[in-house]
C-alpha positions as a Markdown table, in Angstrom:
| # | Residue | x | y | z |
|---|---|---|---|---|
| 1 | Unk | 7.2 | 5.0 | 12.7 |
| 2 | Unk | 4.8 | 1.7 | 13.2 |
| 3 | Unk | 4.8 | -0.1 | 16.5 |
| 4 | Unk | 6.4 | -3.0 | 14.8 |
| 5 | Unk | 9.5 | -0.6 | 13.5 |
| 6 | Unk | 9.3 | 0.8 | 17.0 |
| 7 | Unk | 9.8 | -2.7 | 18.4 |
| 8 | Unk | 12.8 | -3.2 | 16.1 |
| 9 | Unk | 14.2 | 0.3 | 17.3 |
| 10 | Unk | 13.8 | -0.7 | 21.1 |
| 11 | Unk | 15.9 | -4.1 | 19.7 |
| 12 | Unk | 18.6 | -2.2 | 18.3 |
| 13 | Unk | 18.7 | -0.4 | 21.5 |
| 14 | Unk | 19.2 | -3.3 | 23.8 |
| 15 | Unk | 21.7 | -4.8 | 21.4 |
| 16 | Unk | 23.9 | -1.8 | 21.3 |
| 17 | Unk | 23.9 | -1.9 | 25.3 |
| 18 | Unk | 25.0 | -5.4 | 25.2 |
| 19 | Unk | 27.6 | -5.0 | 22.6 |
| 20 | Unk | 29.2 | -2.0 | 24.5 |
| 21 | Unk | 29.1 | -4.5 | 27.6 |
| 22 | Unk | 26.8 | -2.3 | 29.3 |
| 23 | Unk | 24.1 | -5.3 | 29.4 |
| 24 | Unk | 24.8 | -8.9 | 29.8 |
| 25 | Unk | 21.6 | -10.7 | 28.7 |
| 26 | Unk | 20.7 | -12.5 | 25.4 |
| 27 | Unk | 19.0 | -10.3 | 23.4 |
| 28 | Unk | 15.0 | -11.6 | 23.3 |
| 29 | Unk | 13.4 | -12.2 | 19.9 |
| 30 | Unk | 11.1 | -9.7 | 20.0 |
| 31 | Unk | 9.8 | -6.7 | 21.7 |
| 32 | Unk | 6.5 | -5.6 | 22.6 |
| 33 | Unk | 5.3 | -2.1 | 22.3 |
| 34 | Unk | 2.1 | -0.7 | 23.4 |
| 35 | Unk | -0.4 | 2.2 | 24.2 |
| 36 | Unk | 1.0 | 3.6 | 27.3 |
| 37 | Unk | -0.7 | 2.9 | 30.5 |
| 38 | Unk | -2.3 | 4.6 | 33.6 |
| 39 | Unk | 0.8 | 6.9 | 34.5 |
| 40 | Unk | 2.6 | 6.3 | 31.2 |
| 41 | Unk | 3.3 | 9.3 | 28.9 |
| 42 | Unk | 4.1 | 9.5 | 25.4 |
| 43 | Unk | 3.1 | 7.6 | 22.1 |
| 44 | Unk | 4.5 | 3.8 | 23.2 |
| 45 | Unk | 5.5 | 2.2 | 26.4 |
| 46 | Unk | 7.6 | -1.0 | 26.6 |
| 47 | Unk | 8.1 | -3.2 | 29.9 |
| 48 | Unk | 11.7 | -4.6 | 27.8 |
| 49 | Unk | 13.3 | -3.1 | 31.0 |
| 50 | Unk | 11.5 | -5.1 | 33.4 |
| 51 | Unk | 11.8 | -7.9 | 31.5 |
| 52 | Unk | 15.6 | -8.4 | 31.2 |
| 53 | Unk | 15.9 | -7.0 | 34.6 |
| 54 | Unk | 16.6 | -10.7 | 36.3 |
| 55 | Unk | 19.2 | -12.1 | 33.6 |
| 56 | Unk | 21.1 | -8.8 | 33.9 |
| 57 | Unk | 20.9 | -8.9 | 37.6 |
| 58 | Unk | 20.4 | -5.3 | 37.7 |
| 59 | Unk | 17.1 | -3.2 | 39.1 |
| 60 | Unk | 14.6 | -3.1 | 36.4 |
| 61 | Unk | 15.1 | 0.8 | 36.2 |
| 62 | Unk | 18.9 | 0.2 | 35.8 |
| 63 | Unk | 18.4 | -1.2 | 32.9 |
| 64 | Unk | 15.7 | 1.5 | 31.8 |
| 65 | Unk | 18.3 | 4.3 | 32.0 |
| 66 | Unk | 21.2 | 1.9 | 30.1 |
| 67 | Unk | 18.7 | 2.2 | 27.2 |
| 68 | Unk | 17.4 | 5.4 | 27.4 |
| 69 | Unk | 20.4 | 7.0 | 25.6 |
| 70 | Unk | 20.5 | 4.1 | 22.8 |
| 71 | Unk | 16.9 | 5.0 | 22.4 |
| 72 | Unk | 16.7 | 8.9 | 22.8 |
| 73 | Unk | 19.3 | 8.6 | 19.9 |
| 74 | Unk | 17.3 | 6.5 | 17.3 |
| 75 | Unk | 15.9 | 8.3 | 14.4 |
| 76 | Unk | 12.5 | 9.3 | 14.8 |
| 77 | Unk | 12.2 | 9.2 | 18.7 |
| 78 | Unk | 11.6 | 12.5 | 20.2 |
| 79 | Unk | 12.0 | 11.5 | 24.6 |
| 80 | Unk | 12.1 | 9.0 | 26.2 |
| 81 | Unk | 10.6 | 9.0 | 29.9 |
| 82 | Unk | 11.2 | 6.1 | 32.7 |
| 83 | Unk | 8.1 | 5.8 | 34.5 |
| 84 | Unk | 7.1 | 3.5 | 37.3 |
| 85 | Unk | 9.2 | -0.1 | 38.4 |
| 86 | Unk | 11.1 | 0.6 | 34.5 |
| 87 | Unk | 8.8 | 1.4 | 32.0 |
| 88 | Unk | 10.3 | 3.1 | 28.8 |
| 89 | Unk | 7.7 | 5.3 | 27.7 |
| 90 | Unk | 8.5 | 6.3 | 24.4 |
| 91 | Unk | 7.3 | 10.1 | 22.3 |
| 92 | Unk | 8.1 | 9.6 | 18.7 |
| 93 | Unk | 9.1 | 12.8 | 16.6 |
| 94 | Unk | 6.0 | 13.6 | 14.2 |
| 95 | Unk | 7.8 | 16.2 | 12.3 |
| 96 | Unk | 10.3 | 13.8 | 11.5 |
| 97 | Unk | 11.0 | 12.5 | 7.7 |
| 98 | Unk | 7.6 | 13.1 | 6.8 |
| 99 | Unk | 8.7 | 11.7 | 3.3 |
| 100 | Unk | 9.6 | 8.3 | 4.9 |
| 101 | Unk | 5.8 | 8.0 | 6.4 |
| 102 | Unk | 4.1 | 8.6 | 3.2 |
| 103 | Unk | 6.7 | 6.1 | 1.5 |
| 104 | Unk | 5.9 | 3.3 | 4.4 |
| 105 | Unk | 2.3 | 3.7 | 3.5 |
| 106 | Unk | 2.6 | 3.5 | 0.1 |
| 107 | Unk | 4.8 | 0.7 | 0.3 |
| 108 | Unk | 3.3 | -1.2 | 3.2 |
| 109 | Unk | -0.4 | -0.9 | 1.7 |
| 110 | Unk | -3.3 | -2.1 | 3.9 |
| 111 | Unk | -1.2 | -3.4 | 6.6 |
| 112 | Unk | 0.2 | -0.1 | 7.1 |
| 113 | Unk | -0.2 | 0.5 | 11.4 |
| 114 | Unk | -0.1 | -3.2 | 11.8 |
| 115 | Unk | 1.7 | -4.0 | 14.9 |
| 116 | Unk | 2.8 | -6.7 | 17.0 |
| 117 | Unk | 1.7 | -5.9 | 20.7 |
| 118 | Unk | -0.8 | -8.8 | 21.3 |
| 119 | Unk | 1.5 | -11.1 | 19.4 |
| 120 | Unk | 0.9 | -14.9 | 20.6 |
| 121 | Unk | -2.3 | -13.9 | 22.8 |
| 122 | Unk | -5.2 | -15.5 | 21.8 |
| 123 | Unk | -8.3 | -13.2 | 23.2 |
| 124 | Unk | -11.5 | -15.1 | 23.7 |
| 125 | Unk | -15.1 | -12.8 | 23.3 |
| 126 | Unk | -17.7 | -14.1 | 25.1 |
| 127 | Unk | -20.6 | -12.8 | 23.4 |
| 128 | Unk | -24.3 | -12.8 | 24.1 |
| 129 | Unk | -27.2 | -13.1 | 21.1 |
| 130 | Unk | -27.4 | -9.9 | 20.0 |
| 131 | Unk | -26.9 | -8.3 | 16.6 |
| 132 | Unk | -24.5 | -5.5 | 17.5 |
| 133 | Unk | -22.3 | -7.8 | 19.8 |
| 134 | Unk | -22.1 | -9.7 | 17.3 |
| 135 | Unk | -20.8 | -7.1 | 14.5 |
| 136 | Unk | -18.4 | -5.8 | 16.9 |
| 137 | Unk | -17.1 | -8.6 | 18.1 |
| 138 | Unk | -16.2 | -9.8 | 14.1 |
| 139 | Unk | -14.8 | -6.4 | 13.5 |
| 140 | Unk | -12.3 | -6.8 | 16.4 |
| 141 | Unk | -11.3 | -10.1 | 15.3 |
| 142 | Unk | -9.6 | -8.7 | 12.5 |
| 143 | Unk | -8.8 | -5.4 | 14.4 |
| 144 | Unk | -7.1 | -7.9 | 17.0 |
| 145 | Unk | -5.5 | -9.6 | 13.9 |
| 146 | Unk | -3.2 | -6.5 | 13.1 |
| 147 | Unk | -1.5 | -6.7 | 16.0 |
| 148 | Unk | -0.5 | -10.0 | 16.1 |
| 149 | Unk | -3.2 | -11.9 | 18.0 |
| 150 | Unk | -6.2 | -14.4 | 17.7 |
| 151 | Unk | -9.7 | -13.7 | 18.4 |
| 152 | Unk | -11.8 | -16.7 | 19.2 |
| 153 | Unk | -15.9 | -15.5 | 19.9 |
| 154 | Unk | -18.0 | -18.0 | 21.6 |
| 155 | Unk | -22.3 | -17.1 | 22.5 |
| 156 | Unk | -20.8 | -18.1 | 26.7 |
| 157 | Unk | -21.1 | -17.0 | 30.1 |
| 158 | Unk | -19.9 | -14.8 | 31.8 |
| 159 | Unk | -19.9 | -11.9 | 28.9 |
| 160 | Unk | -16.9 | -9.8 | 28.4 |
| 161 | Unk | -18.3 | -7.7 | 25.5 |
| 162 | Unk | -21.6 | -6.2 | 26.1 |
| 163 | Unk | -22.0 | -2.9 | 23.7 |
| 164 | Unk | -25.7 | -1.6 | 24.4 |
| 165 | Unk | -28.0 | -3.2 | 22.2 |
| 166 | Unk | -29.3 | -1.7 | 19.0 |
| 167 | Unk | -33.3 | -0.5 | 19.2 |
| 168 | Unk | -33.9 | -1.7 | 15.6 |
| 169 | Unk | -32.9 | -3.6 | 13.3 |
| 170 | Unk | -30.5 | -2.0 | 11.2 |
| 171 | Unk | -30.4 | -4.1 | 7.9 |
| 172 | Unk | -32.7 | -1.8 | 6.0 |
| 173 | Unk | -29.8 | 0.4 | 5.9 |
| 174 | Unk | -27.8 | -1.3 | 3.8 |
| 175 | Unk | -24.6 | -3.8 | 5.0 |
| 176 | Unk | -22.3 | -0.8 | 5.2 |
| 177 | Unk | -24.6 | 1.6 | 6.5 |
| 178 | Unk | -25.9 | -0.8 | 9.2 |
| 179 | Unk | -22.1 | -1.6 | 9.8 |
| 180 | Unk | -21.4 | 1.9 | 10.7 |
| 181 | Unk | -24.5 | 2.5 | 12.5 |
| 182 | Unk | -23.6 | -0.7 | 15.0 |
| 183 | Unk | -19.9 | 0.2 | 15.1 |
| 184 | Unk | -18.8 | 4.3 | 15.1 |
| 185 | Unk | -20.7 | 4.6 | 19.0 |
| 186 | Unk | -18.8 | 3.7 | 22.1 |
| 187 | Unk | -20.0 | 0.4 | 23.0 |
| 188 | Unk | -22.0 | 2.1 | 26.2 |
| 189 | Unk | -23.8 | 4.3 | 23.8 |
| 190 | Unk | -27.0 | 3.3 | 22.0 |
| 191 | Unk | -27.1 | 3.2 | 18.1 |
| 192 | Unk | -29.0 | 5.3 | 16.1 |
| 193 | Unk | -30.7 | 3.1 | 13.6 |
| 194 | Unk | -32.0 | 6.2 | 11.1 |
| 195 | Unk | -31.7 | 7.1 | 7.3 |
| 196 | Unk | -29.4 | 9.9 | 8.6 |
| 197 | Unk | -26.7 | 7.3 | 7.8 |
| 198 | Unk | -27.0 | 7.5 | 4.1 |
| 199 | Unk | -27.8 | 11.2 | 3.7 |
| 200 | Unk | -24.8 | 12.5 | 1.5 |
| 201 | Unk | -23.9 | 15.2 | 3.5 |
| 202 | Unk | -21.3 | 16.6 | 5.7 |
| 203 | Unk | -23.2 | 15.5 | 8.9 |
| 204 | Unk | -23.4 | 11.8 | 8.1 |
| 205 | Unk | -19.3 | 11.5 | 8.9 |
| 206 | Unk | -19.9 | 7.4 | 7.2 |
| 207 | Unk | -20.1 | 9.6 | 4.1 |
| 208 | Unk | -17.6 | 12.0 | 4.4 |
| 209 | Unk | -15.2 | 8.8 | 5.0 |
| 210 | Unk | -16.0 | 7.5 | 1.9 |
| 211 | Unk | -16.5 | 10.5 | 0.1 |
| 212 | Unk | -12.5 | 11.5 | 1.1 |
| 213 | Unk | -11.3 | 8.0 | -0.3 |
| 214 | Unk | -13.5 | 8.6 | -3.3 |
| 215 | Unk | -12.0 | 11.9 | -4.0 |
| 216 | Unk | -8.3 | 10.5 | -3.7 |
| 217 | Unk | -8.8 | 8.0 | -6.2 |
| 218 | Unk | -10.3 | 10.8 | -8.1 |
| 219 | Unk | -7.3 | 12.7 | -7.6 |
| 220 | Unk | -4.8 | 9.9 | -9.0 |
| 221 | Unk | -7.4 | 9.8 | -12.1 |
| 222 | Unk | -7.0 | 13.5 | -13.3 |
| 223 | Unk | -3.6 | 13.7 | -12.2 |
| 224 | Unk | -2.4 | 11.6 | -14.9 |
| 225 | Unk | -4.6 | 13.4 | -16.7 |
| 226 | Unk | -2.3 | 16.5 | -16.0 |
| 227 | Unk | 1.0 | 14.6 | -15.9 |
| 228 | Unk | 1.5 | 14.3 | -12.6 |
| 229 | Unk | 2.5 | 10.8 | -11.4 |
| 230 | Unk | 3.2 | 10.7 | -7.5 |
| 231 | Unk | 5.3 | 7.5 | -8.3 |
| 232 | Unk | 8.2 | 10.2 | -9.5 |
| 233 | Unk | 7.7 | 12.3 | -6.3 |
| 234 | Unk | 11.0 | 12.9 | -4.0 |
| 235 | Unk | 8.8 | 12.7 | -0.8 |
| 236 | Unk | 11.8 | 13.6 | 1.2 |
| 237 | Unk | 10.8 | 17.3 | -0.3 |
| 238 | Unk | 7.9 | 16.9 | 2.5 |
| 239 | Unk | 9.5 | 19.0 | 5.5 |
| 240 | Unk | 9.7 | 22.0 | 2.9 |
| 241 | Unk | 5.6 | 20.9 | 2.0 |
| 242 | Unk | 4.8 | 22.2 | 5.6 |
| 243 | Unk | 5.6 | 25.9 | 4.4 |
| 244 | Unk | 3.6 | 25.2 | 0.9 |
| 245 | Unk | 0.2 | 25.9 | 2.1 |
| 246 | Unk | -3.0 | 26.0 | 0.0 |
| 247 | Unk | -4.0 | 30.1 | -0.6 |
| 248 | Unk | -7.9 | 29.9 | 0.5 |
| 249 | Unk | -8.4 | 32.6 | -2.1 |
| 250 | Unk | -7.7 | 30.2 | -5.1 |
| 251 | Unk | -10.8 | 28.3 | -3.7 |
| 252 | Unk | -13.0 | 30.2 | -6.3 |
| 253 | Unk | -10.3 | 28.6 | -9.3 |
| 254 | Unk | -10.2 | 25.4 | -7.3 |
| 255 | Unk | -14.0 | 25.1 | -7.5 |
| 256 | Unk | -14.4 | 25.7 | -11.2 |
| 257 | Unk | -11.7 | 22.9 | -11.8 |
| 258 | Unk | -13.4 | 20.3 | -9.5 |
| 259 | Unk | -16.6 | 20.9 | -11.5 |
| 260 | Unk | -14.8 | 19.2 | -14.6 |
| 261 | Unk | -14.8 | 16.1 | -12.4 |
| 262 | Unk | -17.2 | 13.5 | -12.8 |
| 263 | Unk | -20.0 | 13.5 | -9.4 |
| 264 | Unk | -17.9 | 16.5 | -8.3 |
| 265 | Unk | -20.4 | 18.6 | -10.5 |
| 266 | Unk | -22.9 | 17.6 | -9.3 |
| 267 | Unk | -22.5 | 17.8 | -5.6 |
| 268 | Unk | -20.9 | 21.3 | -6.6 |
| 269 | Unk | -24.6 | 22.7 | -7.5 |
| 270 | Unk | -25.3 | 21.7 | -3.6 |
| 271 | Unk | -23.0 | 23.4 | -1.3 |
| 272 | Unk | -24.5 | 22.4 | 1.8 |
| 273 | Unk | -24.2 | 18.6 | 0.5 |
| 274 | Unk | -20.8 | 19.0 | 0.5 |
| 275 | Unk | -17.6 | 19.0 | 3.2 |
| 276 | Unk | -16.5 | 22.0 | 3.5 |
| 277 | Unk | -14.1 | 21.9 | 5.5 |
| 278 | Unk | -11.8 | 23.4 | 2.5 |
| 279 | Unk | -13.7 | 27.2 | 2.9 |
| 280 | Unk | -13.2 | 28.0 | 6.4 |
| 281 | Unk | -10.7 | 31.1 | 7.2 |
| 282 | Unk | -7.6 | 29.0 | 8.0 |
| 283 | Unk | -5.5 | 27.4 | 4.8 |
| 284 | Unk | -5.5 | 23.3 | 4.9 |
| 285 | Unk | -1.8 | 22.7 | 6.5 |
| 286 | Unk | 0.0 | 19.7 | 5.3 |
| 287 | Unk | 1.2 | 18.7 | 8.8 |
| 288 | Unk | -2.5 | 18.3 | 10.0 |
| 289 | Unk | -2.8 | 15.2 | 7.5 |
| 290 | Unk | 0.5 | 14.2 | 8.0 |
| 291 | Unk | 0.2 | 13.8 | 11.8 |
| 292 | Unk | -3.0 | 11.9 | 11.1 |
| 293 | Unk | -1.5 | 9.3 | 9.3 |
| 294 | Unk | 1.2 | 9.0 | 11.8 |
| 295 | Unk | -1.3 | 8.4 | 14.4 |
| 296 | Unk | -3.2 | 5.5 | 12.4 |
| 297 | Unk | -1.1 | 3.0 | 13.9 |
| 298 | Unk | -1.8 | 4.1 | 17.9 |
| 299 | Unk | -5.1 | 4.2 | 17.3 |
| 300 | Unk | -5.3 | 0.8 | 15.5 |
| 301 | Unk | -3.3 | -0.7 | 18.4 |
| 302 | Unk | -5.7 | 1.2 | 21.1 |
| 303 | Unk | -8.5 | 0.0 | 19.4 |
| 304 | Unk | -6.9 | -3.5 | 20.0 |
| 305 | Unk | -6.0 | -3.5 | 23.3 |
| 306 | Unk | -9.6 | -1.6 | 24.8 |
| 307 | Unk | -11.6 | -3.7 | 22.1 |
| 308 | Unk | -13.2 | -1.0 | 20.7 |
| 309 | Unk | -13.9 | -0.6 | 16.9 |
| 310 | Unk | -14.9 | 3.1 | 17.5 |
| 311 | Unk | -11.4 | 4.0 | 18.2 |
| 312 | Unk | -10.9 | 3.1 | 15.3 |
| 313 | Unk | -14.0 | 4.4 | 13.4 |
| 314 | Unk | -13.2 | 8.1 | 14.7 |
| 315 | Unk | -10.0 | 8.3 | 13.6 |
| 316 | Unk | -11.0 | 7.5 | 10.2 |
| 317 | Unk | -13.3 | 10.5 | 10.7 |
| 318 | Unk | -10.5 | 12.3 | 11.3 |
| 319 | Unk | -8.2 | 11.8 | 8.7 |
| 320 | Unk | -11.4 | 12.5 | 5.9 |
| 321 | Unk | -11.8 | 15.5 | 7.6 |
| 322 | Unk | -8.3 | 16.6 | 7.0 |
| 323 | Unk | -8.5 | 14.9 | 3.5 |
| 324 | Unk | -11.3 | 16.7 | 2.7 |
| 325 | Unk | -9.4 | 20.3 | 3.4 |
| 326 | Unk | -5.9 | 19.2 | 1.8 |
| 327 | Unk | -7.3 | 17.9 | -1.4 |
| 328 | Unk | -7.3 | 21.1 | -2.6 |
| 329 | Unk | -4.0 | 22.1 | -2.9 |
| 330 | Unk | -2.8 | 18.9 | -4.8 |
| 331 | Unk | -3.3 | 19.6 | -8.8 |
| 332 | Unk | -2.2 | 22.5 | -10.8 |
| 333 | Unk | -4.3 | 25.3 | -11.2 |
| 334 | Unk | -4.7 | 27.0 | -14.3 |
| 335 | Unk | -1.8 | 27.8 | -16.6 |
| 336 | Unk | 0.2 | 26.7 | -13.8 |
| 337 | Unk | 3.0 | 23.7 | -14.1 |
| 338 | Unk | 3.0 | 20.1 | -12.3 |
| 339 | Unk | 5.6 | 20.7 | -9.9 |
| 340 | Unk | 7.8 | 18.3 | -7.3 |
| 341 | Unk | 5.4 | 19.8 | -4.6 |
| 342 | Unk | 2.5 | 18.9 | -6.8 |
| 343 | Unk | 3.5 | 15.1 | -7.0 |
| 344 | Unk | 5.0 | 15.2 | -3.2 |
| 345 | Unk | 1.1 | 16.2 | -2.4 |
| 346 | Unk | -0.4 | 13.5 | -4.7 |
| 347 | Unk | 1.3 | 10.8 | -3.0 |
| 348 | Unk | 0.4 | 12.2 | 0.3 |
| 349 | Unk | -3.1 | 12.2 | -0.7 |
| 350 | Unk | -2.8 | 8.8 | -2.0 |
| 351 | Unk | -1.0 | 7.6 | 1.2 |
| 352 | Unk | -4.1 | 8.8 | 3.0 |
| 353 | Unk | -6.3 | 6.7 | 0.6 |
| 354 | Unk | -4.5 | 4.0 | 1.6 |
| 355 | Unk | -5.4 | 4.5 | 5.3 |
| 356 | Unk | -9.2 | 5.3 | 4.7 |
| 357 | Unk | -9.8 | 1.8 | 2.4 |
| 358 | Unk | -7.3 | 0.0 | 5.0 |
| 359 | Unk | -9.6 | 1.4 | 8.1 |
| 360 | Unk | -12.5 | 0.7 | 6.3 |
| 361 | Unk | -12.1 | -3.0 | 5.3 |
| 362 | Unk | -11.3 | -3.5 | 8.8 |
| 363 | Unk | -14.9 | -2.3 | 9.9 |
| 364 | Unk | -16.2 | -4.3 | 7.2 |
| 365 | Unk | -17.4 | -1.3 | 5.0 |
| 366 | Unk | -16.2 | -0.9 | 1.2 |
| 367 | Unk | -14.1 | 1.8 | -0.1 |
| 368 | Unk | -15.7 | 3.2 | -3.3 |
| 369 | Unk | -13.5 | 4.1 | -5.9 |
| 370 | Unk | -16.1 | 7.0 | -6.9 |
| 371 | Unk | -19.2 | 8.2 | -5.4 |
């Protein structure tokens, strides 16, 4: 569930209470959702309580525990907890219709984990002179963006975004190289300006990013090679997915199969180039990717709200890692026969494409199609 279907969730919920008279307010427009706060809990936190607490005349957690029941109930919410003066903190069900996320991501494209909790706040970043202020601070305009608000930067004092300076220019490593380089550390940590960011290699995670949206792409391409469309998937087969788990000893099949694919080959011939992820001891498992995809949107929206594009850049690090493992068990092996799991796991690895080149074009690095 995205914050902005969350937000329409927490509407339904104060529109029930009214229309069983348990409320007497006019129902607001909208409804702001967000990271929770110091003393929050859960995924989302909402203030809606607090906020109609005055026209309904009742304590702001009076109202909190009218809704919590019209909430607990909604489809895809897990708890809810009241915390504080009212606050309805929020724990959404990640085992829940894992067929409807990868459909929602599919469908919704790039703007997938868009959200609306700065909506109608215009953020101004006060910037000094320097190259990597500068990067981030056009990365979170558009980061910003996705959740509604405006980002206006201006070379003023006082500063309000400071990352530590890089110790070198980084523009011999290439736009999206130098990108990375200025963008994946915390803004208090200094930026390693080295060739180490376009090594293609499992340690250089810039490449393993790109390398995971490259090999999605590369899994659409051979799957209609095979027959497989994930366009004809029934995703809602997804909960019985979670019990369809890759064997690790077909890896040796698997292998031979990816060396038919172009740059596959080649990599193949250098083990240690190569994430490996996929050859450890414990099976890839279909919820790990899942829940990373789920949690695109939270970390979009924290990246947001702490203005931090690294938030952002280490979940993308994240999901390739877990790419990187599940891509295995997508195509048929062998002699064996495209299946309904088979096209259930295409367009799961297609959905987290869809993340990666989303997260990407955010940071202002491109998304190859093959590498």
């Amino acid at each position: 569930m995205t914050p902005v279907e969350l937000s329409r969730t927490v509407l339904r919920a104060v529109r029930r209470a009214v229309d069983e008279g348990e409320l007497s307010v006019v129902v607001p427009a909208r409804v702001v959702v967000t990271v929770p706060g110091a003393g929050g809990c859960g995924d989302y936190a909402t203030n809606i309580a607090l906020q109609l607490a005055r026209p309904a005349g009742r304590a702001p957690r009076q109202v909190a525990e009218i809704l919590r029941p019209h909430l607990s109930s909604a489809p895809g919410v897990a708890d809810v907890a009241i915390t504080g003066p009212g606050f309805l903190n929020i724990s959404l069900d990640q085992g829940a219709a894992p067929g409807t996320l990868v459909s929602e991501i599919l469908r919704e494209g790039s703007r997938y984990g868009y959200g609306d909790s700065l909506a109608g706040q215009v953020i101004e970043l006060r910037v000094p002179y320097d190259l990597r202020a500068e990067v981030v601070a056009d990365t979170l305009v558009r980061i910003i963006a996705t959740q509604g608000g405006r980002a206006e930067v201006r070379h003023a004092e006082p500063v309000s975004l400071r990352p530590v300076p890089a110790p070198e220019d980084p523009a011999p490593l290439g736009p999206d190289a130098a990108r990375w380089a200025l963008l994946h550390p915390a803004p208090h940590d200094r930026p390693r300006i080295t060739a180490d960011h376009l090594v293609q290699r499992e340690t250089n995670p810039l490449f393993r990013i790109r390398y995971a949206h490259a090999r999605t792409r590369a899994l659409s391409r051979n799957a209609a090679s095979l027959g497989v469309d994930s366009a004809a998937a029934d995703v809602s087969q997804a909960p019985e997915l979670l019990t369809v788990l890759a064997d690790v000893s077909q890896a040796p099949e698997l292998l031979t199969v990816l060396a038919d694919v172009p740059r596959v080959s080649e990599l193949l011939t250098a083990p240690e180039d190569v994430p490996q992820a996929s050859t450890g001891t414990a099976a890839p498992r279909t919820s790990d990717l899942l829940a990373a995809l789920a949690e695109y949107p939270r970390a979009l929206s924290a990246a947001a709200a702490h203005r931090s594009p690294d938030r952002l850049a280490r979940h993308l690090v994240t999901v390739a890692d877990v790419l990187l493992s599940f891509q295995y068990t997508v195509l048929p092996l062998g002699d064996e026969k495209p299946s309904a799991a088979h096209r259930a796991r295409l367009a799961l690895a297609e959905a987290a494409g869809v993340v990666l080149a989303g997260g990407l074009s955010l940071l202002g690095i491109s998304a190859p199609e093959y590498l």
